[in-house]
C-alpha positions as CSV (number, residue, x, y, z in Angstrom):
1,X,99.3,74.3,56.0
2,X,96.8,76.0,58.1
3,X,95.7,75.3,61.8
4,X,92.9,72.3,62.7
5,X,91.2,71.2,60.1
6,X,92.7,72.6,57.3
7,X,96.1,70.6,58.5
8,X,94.1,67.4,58.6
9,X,92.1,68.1,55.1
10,X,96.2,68.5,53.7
11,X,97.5,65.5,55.4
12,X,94.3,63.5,54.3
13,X,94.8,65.0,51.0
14,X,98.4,63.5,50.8
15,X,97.7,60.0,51.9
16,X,95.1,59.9,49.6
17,X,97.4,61.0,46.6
18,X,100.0,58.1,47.8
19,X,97.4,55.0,48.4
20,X,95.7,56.5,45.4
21,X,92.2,56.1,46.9
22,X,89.6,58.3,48.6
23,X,88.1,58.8,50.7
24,X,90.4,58.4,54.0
25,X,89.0,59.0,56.9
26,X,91.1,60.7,59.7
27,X,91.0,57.3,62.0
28,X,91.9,55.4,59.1
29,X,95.3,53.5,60.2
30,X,98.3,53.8,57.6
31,X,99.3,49.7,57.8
32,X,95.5,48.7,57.7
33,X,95.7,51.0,54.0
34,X,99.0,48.9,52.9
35,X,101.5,51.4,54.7
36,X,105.2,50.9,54.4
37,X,108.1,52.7,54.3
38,X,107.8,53.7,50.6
39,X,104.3,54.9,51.4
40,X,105.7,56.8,54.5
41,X,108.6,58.5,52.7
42,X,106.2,59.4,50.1
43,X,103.7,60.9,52.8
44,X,106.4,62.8,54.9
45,X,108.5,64.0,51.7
46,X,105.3,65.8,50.6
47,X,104.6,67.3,54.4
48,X,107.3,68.4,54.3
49,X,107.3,70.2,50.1
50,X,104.3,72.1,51.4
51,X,105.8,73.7,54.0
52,X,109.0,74.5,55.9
53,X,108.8,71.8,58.9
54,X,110.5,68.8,58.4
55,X,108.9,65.5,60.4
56,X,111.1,62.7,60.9
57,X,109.8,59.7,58.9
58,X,109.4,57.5,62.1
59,X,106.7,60.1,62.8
60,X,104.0,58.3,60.8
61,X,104.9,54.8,62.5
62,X,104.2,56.5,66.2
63,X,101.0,58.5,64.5
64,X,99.7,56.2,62.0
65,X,95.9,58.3,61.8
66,X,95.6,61.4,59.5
67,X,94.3,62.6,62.7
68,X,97.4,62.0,64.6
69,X,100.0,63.0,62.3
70,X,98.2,66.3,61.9
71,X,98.0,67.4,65.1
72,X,101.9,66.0,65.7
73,X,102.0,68.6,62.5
74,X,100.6,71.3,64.4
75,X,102.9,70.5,67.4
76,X,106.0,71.1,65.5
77,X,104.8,73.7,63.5
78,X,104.0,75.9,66.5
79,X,107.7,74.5,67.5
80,X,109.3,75.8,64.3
81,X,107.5,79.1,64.4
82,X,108.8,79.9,68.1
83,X,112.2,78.7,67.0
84,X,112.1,81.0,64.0
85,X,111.3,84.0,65.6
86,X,114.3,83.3,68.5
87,X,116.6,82.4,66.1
88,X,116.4,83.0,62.5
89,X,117.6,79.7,60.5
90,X,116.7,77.4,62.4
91,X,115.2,73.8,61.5
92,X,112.3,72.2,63.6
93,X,112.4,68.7,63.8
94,X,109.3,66.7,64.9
95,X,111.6,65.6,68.3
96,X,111.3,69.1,69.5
């Protein structure tokens, strides 16, 4: 995923795929869509396919907005990359 709104077009892009509807805006809240923890593996699972960070699935309850679990997104991702370039082989986890 790329930086700002690219990360937010992607995560929009996956929650639209898993409530199968469109279009979601980015305040849109997860449980007001039907959200539940199906629909939140689903969403995370595929975060996480399209790229090498790995979000813990309580991520989406705490950041229910497209909006908000992009810019957690961005958070770890910048995270993971500093990780990566200390120490090769390392996971980031969205707790970091």
């Amino acid at each position: 995923m790329q930086e700002g709104k690219d990360t937010l077009r992607e995560v929009t892009r996956v929650w639209e795929q898993v409530f199968q509807r469109a279009p979601i805006g980015p305040e849109e809240n997860f449980f007001d869509l039907g959200g539940d923890s199906i629909a939140a593996i689903r969403i995370i699972t595929a975060i996480h396919a399209n790229t090498d960070v790995e979000l813990p699935l309580i991520s989406i309850f705490d950041h229910p907005t497209c909006a908000e679990l992009a810019t957690l997104f961005e958070r770890v991702a910048m995270a993971h990359n500093r990780m990566r370039q200390q120490e090769p082989g390392l996971r980031a986890r969205g707790d970091t």
